[in-house]
C-alpha positions in Angstrom: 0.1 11.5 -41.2 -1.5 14.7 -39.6 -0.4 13.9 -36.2 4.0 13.5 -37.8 3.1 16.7 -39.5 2.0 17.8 -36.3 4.6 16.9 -34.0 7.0 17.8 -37.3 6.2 21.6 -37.9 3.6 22.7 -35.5 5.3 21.4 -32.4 9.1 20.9 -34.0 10.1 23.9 -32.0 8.7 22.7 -28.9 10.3 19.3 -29.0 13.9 20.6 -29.9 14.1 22.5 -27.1 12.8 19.6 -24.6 15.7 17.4 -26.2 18.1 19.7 -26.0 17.3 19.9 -22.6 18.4 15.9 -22.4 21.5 16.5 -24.6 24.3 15.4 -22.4 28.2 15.5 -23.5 31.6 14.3 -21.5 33.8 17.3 -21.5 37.4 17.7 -21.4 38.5 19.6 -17.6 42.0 21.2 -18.3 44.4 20.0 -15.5 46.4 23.2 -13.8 49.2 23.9 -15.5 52.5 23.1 -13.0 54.3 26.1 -11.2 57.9 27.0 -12.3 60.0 28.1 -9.3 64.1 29.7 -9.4 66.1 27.5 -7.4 65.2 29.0 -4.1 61.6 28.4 -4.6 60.9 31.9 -5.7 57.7 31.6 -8.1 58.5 32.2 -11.6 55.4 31.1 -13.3 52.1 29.9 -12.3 48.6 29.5 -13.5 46.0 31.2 -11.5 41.9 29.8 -12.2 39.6 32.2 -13.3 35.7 31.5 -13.7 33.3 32.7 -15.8 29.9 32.4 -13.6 26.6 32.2 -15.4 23.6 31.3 -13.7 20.1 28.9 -15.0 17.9 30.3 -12.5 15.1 28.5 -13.8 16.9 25.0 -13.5 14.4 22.5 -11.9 15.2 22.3 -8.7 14.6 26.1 -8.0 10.7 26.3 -7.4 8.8 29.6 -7.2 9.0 29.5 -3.4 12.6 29.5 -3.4 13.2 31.7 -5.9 10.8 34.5 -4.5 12.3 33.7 -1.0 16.0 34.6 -1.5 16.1 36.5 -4.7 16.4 39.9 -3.2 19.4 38.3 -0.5 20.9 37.1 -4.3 20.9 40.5 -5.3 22.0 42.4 -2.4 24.6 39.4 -2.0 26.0 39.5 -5.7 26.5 43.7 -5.6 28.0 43.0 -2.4 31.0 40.6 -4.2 31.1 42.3 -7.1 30.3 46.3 -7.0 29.9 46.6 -11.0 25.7 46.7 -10.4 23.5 48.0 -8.0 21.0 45.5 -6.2 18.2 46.6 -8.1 20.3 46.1 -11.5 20.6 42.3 -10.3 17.7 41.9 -8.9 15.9 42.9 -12.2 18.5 40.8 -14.3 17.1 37.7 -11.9 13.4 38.7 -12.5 14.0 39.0 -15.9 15.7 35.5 -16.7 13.2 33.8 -14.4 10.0 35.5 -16.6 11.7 34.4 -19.9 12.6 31.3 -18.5 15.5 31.9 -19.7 18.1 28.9 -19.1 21.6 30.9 -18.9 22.2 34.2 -17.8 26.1 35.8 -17.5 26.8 37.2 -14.3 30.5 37.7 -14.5 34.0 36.9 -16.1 37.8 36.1 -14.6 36.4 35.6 -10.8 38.7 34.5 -8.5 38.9 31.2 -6.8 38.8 33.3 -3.6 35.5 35.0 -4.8 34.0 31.9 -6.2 34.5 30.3 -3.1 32.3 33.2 -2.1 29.3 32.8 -4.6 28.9 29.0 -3.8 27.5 30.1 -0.2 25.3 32.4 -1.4 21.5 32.1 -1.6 20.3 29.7 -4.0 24.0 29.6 -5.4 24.8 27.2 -2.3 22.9 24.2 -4.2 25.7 24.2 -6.6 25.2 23.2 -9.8 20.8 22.3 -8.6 21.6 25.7 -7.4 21.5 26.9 -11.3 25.5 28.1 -10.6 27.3 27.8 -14.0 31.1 27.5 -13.7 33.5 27.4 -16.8 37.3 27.8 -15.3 40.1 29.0 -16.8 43.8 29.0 -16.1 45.8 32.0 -17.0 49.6 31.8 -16.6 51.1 34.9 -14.7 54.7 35.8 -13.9 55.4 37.4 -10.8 58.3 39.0 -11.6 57.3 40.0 -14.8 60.2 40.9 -17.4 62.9 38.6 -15.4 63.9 36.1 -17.5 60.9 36.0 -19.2 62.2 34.7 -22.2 63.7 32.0 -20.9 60.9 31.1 -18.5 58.7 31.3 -22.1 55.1 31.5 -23.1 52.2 28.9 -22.7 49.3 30.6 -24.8 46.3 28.8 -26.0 46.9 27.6 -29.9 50.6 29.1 -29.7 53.3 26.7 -29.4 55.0 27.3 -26.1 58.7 28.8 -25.9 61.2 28.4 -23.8 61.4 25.9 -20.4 57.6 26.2 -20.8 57.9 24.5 -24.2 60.5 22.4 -23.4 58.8 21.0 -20.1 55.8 21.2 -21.8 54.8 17.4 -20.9 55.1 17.4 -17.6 53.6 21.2 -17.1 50.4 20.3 -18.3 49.7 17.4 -16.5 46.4 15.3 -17.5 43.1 17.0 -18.3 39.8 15.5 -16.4 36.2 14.5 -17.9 32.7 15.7 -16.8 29.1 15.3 -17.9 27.4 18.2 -19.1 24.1 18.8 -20.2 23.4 21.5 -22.6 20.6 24.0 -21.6 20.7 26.9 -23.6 22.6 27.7 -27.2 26.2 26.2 -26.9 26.1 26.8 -22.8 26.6 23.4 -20.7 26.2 23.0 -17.4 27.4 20.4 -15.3 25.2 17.5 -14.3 26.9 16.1 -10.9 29.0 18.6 -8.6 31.8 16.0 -9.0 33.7 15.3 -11.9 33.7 11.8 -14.0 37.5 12.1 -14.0 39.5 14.0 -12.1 42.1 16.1 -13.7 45.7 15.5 -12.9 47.7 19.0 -12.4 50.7 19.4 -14.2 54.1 19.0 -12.6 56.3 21.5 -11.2 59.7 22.9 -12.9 62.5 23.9 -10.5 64.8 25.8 -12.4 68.9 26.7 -11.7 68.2 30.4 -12.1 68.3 32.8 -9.0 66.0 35.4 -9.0 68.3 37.7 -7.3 71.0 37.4 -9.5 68.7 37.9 -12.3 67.4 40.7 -11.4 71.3 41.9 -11.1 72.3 41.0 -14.3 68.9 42.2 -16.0 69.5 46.4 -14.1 73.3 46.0 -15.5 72.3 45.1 -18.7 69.4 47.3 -19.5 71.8 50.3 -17.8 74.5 49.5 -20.2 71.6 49.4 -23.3 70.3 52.4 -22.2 73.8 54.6 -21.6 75.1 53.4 -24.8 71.5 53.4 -26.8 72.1 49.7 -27.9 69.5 47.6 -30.0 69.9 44.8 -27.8 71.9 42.7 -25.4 72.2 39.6 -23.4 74.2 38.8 -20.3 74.6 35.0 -19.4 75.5 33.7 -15.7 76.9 30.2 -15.0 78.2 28.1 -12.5 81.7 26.8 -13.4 81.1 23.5 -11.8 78.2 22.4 -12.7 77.1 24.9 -16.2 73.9 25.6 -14.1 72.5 29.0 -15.5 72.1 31.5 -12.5 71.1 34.2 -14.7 70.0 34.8 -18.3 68.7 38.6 -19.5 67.9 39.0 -23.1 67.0 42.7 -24.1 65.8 44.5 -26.9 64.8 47.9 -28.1 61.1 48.7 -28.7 61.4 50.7 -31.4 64.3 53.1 -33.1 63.8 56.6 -30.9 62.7 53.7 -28.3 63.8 54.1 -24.2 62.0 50.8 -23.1 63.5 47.4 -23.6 61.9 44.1 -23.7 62.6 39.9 -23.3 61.5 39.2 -26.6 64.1 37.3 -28.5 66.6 35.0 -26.9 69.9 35.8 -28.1 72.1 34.3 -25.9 70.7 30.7 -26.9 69.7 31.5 -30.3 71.3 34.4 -32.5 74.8 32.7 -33.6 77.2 36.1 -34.5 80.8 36.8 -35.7 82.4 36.8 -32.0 85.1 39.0 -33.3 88.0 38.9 -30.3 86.5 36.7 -27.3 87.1 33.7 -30.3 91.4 34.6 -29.5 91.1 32.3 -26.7 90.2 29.5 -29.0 92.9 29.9 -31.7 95.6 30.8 -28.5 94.3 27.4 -27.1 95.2 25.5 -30.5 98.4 27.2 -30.6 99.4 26.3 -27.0 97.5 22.7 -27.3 99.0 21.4 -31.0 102.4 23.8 -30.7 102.8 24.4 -26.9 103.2 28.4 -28.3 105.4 30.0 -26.0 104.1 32.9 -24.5 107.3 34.6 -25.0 107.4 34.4 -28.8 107.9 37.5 -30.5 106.1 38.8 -33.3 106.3 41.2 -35.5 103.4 43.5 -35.7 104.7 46.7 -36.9 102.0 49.5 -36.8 99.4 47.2 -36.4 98.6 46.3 -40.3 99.4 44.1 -42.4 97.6 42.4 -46.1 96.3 38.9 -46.7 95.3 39.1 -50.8 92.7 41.9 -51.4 92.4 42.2 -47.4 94.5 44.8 -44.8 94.0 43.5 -40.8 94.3 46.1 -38.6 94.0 46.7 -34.7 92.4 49.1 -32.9 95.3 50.8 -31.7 99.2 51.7 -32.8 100.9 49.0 -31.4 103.5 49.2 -27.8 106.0 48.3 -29.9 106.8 46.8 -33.4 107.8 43.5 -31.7 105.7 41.9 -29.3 105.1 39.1 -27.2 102.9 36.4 -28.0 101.2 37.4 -24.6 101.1 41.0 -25.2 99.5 40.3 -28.8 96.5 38.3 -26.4 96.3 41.2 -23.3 96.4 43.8 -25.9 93.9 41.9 -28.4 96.4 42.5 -31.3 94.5 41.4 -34.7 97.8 41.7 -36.6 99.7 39.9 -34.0 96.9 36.6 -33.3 96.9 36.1 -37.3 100.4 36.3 -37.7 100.5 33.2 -35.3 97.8 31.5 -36.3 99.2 31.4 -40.3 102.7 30.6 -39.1 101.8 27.1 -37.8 98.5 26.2 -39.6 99.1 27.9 -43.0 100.1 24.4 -44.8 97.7 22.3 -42.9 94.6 24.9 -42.0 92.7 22.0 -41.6 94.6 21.4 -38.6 93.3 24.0 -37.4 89.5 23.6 -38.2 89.8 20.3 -36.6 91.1 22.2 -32.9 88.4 24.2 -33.1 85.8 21.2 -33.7 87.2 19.6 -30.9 86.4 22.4 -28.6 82.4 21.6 -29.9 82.0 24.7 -31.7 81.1 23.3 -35.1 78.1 21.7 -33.3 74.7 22.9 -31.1 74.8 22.5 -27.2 71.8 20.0 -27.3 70.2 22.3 -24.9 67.0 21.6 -23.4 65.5 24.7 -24.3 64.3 24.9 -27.8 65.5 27.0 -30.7 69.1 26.6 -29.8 71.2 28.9 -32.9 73.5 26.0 -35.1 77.1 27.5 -35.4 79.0 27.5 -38.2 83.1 26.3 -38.6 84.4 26.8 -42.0 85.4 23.4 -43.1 88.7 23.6 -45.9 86.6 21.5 -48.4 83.6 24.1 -47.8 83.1 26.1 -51.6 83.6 29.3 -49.7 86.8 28.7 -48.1 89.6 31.2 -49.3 93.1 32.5 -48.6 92.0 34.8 -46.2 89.5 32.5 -44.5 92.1 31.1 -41.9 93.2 34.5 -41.0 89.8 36.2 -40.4 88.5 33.2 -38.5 91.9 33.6 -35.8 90.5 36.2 -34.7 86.8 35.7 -34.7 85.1 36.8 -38.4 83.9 33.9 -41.1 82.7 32.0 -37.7 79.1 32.2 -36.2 79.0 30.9 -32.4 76.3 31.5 -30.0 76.7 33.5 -26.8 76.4 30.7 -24.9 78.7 28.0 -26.8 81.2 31.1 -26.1 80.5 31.3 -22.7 80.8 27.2 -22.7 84.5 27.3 -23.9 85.5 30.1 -21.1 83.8 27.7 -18.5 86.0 25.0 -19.0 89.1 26.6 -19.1 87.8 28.0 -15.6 87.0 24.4 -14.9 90.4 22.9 -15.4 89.3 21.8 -18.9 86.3 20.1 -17.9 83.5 20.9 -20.4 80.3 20.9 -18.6 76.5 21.8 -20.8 74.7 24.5 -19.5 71.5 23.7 -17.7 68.3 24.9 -16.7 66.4 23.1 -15.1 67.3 21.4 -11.1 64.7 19.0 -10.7 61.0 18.2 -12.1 58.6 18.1 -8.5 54.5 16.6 -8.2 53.4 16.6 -5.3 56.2 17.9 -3.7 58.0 14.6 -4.4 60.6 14.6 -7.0 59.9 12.9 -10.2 63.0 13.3 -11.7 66.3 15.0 -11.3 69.0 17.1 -13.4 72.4 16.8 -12.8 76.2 18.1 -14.8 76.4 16.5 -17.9 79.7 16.5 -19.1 80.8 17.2 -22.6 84.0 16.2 -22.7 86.6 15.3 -19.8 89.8 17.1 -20.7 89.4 19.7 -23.3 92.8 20.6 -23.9 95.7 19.7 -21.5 96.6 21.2 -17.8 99.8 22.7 -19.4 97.2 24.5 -21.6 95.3 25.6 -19.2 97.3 27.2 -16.9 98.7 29.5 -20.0 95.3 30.1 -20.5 94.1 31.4 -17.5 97.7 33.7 -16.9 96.4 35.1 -20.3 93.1 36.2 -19.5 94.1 37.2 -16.1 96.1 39.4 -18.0 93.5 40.9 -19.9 92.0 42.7 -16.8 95.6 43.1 -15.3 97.4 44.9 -18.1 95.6 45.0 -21.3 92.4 45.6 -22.9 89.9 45.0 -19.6 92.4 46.5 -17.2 89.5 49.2 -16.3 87.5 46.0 -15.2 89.8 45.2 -12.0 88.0 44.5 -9.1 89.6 44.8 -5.6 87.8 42.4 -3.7 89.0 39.5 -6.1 90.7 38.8 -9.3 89.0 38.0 -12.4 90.1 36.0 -16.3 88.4 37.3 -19.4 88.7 38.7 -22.7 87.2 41.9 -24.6 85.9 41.6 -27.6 84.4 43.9 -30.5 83.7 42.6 -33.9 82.0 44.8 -36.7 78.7 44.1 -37.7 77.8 42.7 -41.5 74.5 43.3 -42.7 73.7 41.2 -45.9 77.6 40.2 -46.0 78.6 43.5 -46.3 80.7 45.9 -43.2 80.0 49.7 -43.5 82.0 51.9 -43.3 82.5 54.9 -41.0 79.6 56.0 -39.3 77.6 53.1 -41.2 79.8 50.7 -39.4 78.1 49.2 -36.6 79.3 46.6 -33.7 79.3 44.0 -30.9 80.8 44.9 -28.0 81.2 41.5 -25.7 83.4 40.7 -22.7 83.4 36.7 -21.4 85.2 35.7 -18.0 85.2 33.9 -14.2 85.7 34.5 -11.3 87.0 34.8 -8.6 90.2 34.0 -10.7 92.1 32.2 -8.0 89.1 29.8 -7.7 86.5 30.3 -10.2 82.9 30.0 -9.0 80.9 31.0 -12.4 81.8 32.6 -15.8 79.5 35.3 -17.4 79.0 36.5 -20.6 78.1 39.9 -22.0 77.4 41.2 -25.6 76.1 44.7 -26.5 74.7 44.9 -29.8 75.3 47.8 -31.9 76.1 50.8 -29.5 75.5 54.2 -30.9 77.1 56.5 -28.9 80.1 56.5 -29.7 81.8 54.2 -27.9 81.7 50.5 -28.8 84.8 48.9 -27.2 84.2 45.7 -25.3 85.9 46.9 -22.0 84.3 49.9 -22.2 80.9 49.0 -23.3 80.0 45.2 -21.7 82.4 45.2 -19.3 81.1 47.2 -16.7 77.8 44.9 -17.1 80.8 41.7 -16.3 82.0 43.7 -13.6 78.8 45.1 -11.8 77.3 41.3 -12.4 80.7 40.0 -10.3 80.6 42.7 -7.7 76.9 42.2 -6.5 76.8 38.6 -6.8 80.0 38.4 -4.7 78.8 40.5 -1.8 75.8 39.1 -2.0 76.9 35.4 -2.0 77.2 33.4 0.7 78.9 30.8 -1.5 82.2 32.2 -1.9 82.3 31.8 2.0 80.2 28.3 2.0 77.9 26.1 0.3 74.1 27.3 1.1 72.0 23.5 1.8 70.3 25.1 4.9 67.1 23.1 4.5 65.9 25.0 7.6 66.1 28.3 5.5 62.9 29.9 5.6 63.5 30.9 2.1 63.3 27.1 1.4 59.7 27.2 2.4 58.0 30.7 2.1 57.4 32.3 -1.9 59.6 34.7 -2.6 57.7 38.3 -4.1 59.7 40.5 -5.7 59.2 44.4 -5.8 55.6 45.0 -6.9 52.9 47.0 -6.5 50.2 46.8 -4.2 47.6 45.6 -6.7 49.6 42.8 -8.6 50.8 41.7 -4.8 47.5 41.4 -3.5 46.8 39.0 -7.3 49.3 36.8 -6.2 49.4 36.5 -2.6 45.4 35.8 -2.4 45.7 33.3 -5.6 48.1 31.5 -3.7 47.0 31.6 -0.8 49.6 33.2 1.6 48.4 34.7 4.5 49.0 38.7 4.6 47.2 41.9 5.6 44.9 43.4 2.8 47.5 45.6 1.0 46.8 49.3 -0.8 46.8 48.9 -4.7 49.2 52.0 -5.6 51.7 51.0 -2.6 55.0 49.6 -3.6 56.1 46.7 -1.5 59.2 44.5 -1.1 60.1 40.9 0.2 60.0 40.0 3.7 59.9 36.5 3.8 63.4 36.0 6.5 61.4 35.9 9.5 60.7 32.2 10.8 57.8 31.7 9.4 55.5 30.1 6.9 53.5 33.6 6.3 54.3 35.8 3.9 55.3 39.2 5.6 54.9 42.3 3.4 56.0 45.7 4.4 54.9 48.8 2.8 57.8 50.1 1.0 57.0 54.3 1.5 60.8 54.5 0.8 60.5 54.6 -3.0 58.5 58.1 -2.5 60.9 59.1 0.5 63.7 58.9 -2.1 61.8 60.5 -4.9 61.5 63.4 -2.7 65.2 63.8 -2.1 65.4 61.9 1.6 66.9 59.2 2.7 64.4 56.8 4.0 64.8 54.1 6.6 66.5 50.7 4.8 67.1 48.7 7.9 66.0 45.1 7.3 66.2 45.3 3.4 67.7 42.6 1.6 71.1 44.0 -0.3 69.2 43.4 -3.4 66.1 45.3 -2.5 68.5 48.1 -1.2 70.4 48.2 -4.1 67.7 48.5 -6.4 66.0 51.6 -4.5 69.3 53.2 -4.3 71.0 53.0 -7.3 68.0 53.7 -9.5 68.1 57.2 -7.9 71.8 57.6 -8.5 73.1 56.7 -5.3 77.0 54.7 -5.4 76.3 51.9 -2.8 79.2 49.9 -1.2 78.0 47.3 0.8 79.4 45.9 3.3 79.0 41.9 5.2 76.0 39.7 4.4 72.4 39.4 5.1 70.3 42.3 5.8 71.0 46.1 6.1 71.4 46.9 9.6 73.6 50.3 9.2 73.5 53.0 6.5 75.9 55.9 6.5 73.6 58.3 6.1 70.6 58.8 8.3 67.4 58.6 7.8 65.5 62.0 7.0 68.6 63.6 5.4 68.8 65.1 2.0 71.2 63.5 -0.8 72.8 64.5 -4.4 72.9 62.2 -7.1 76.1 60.5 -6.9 76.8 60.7 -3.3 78.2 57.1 -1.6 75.9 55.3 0.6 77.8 52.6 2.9 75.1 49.8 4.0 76.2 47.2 6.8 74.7 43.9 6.7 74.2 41.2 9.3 
């Protein structure tokens, strides 16, 4: 009995401790997380490892001898990696653990793999974990290009459910976690029994998406210009491919705050905020008129001074009418409100179920089924609906008492540039491990024949009227001919429109080009200008028409298709403008070979040299133009160029393909804001 109470109380202490030192536990490795790449292999996402190193300097294996021997090279070696003590700091940090016998000491959090690497051939530390080295890694997700389509890329946070393609991929970007044996040796601290792991973890997959970088970043410096010039809450502008619905570009902005100048990719509205459309939702009552009437586009109709009453309600346009008659064309170039519900109550007054069922057969009573979650549901009044009234058909002909996403919107305009083949928008190219591809993502079509060729063609002379004589005729573009519509539809809040100054809008403006043979469609919608103006062609269309012009010079696909698999672009990362410091973060976590780069530097991409090494140059030329000179911008992409130039008011007309070779004004000479800057390409 005395020896239990013995070993019980006197020694309990004593014994704990030595089985504690023989607890052992299998624990979960986390797999890396996959990479997420633009369709060029630009790096969108990726999870860097960081360590936190600890140290059990009195694990067995280190005897007095070898302690005594290399503590002071330990020391010296550990301020040498990581400058935050002085020698003597770790040295009596070492001296201190090893008196206490203490079994875990901290020496540092988030190290590098690079510096890690490091610590495992210092002294002592090169014995691994008999060495006493404590490793606990941890993956944190990093976006190179920061705010570019962040939204869309998403969020993978620890006990937050991931957003966007990283919650939608989820699956295959986390890939399988690993097991190890640990032994516990001090508190809750475990160290690793065998420098090999029981299982080894299986990294995630990789995500290659349709978006391009370089477009992005286009559409994103449109948008946020247009937000900032008009002091808009928020906006989105949406880039797709007419053929195929694959997204080139997605850029969802919002204001931080009231008296706010910054803007952020917090919400996505162009997937999931369903609105009032207001006048890009003509094209889809025109299209029922022309598809169940064959409307002629020669119909006149009477639209007086642009009003007219439906019950307790008075329609009106925007502006006094040309004329008191007009064409049925002229009501859809000059965005007539008077003159598209006239039409639309002529021939689906008896039956407006007629028309409900058009509009459901252009899909917009029903989601996308996109692969990104949180897709926005629309909503198409049905007649049978409680809320349907007498003046429901004519507010929804021209785009109130309807909620459609940007995108669905966006979906419609793409098949009428498609011939009336409906394609779904798409994301994501192909899912990659190991470089192999696991599984592919092709067009998925929605429905063959939307509405008929005859339709069609009336269609597209209707929008390309738009931009030629009506509403968007400030949006022509020389180079090429472009289809669209304006659109600006009050805002209700709680059901209700203000009224004068408390009114607020949506500015949008949806279209393709080139018209003559459509390439991709693009969306814009500008939420609640205050300045002023809030007209779709004068608000969102210059974002349409900045997006067309840079993305056609800057194409090689309006000349041919790009499936160079030689392209070094194919091969190399592509690094966006950054500084020095959040380059050198990347480029040494991923291991590209380059020069050891100044933190407060600004650099650019160089990556069109044949090569498999990263290039970087220092970009000096941001302070150059800061100071009023006009720096040296041969080899420059047109994107990099653009960016430097036109952020310091510079009008840039560019001119051929590739990189700048020529610039009209030399290098070392003063400009003005506003002066015109010619940059050859080759």
């Amino acid at each position: 009995m005395y020896r239990i109470i013995v070993i019980q109380f006197v020694q309990g202490d004593e014994w704990k401790a030595k089985a504690e030192a023989f607890t052992t536990k299998v624990h979960e490795i986390e797999a890396v997380r996959g990479n997420i790449f633009d369709v060029n292999g630009a790096l969108l996402a990726t999870s860097l490892p960081y360590y936190e190193i600890g140290i059990d300097i009195n694990a067995p294996s280190i005897d007095e001898k070898l302690f005594r021997e290399n503590k002071d090279s330990l020391a010296y070696s550990l301020h040498n990696l990581f400058k935050d003590k002085t020698e003597t700091q770790y040295l009596r940090i070492l001296n201190s653990a090893r008196k206490t016998k203490d079994r875990y000491v901290l020496l540092q959090r988030s190290v590098s793999y690079k510096d890690l690497q490091s610590l495992k051939k210092f002294p002592i530390l090169r014995k691994g974990s008999k060495g006493g080295l404590v490793t606990l890694q941890t993956n944190k997700r990093e976006r190179p290009f920061r705010l570019l389509a962040a939204r869309t890329i998403g969020l993978a946070r620890d006990g937050v459910k991931p957003v966007g393609l990283e919650g939608a991929f989820d699956t295959s970007l986390t890939g399988i976690s690993g097991r190890r044996l640990m032994q516990k040796i001090a508190g809750d601290v475990w160290r690793p029994i065998n420098d090999e792991n029981e299982v080894e973890p299986k990294d995630g997959s990789d995500l290659y998406t349709t978006i391009d970088i370089n477009i992005q970043d286009v559409a994103e410096h449109a948008l946020l210009k247009a937000l900032l010039k008009n002091n808009a809450t928020h906006g989105c502008a949406v880039l797709m491919e007419v053929k195929t619905g694959a997204i080139k570009a997605i850029a969802n902005l919002t204001k931080g705050g009231k008296d706010s100048t910054e803007y952020y990719e917090s919400l996505n509205y162009a997937i999931g905020y369903p609105t009032e459309p207001g006048s890009t939702f003509k094209l889809a009552s025109f299209l029922a008129l022309l598809e169940d009437y064959n409307l002629s586009l020669d119909e006149q109709v009477q639209v007086g001074r642009g009003k007219c009453n439906y019950y307790d309600i008075t329609v009106t346009d925007s502006h006094e009418p040309e004329a008191e008659k007009i064409s049925a064309q002229r009501v859809f170039e000059t965005s007539s409100n008077v003159g598209t519900t006239k039409l639309v109550t002529k021939y689906y007054s008896k039956n407006p179920q007629q028309f409900v069922d058009r509009l459901n057969s252009f899909g917009l009573n029903k989601p996308l089924g996109l692969t990104i979650p949180g897709e926005g549901k629309p909503l198409i009044k049905q007649t049978k609906d409680k809320d349907w009234s007498g003046v429901t058909l004519p507010q929804m002909s021209y785009g109130y008492e309807s909620l459609i996403t940007p995108l669905q919107t966006l979906t419609l305009y793409n098949a009428i540039a498609n011939n009336g083949k409906m394609v779904k928008p798409h994301f994501v190219k192909e899912i990659k491990r190991n470089d192999n591809t696991v599984m592919k993502f092709g067009t998925e079509v929605i429905k063959e024949q939307v509405v008929k060729p005859s339709t069609i063609k009336k269609a597209k002379e209707l929008l390309e009227g738009v931009v030629l004589n009506g509403t968007g005729k400030g949006l022509n573009i020389t180079a090429f001919k472009v289809g669209g519509k304006t659109g600006t539809a009050a805002i209700a809040k709680n059901g209700i429109y203000g009224k004068g100054n408390q009114r607020t809008y949506q500015a949008s403006f949806v279209g393709y080009f080139p018209a003559d043979n459509p390439l991709y469609t693009c969306i814009v919608i500008i939420n609640s200008p205050s300045n002023g103006i809030y007209y779709g062609g004068l608000v969102a269309g210059p974002v349409f028409k900045e997006i067309a012009e840079k993305v056609y010079s800057g194409s090689l696909d309006f000349l041919s298709p790009i499936n160079d698999q030689n392209n070094v672009i194919n091969r190399t990362p592509v690094i966006a403008m950054l500084k020095g410091d959040e380059l050198n973060k990347v480029v040494k976590q991923l291991n590209i070979p380059s020069k050891n780069i100044p933190a407060t530097s600004t650099y650019v991409s160089r990556n069109y040299s044949d090569s498999t090494k990263l290039n970087v140059a220092e970009a000096k030329l941001e302070d150059t133009l800061k100071k009023g000179f006009i720096p040296n911008l041969s080899g420059l992409s047109a994107k990099d160029a653009l960016y430097l130039l036109e952020n310091r008011g510079l009008n840039v007309k560019l001119e051929g393909y590739g990189l700048v070779k020529k610039q009209s004004i030399s290098v070392g000479q003063k400009y003005n804001k506003g002066d015109k800057i010619i940059l050859t390409l080759s």
